[in-house]
C-alpha positions in Angstrom: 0.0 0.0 0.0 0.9 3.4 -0.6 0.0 7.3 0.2 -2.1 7.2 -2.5 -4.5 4.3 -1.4 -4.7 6.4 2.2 -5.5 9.2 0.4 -8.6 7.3 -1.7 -9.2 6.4 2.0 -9.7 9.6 3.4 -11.6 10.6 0.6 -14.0 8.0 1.1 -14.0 8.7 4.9 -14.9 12.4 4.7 -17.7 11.4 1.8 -19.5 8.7 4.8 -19.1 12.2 6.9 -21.8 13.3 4.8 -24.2 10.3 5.6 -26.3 10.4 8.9 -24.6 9.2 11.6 -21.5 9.4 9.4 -19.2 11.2 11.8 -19.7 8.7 14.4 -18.9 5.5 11.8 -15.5 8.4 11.2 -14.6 8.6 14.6 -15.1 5.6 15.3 -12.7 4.1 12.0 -10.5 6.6 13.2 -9.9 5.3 16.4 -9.6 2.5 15.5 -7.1 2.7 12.5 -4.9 4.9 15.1 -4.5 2.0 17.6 -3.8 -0.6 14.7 -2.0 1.3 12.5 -0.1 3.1 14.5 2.9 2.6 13.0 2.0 3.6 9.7 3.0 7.7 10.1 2.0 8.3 6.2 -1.5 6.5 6.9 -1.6 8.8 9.7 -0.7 12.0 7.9 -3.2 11.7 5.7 -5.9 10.7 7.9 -5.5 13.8 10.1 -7.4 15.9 7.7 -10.4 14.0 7.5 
């Protein structure tokens, strides 16, 4: 995987934002991406701005 693929990520991410109840399913992703992929600082990067 690359930057790009975590960027088509946090595009789709902000889209479900839109959704009702979409920035709880977010926040909730989010968390959980953080505690799994916490090692992955580009994945992070560009999840930030979602």
């Amino acid at each position: 995987m690359g930057r790009n693929y975590y960027q088509y990520v946090a595009v789709i991410l902000r889209k479900i934002r839109t959704y009702p109840e979409g920035n709880r399913i977010v926040d909730k992703l989010l968390t959980e991406f953080k505690i799994k992929y916490k090692a992955g600082r580009a994945m992070m990067e560009e999840l930030r701005e979602v």
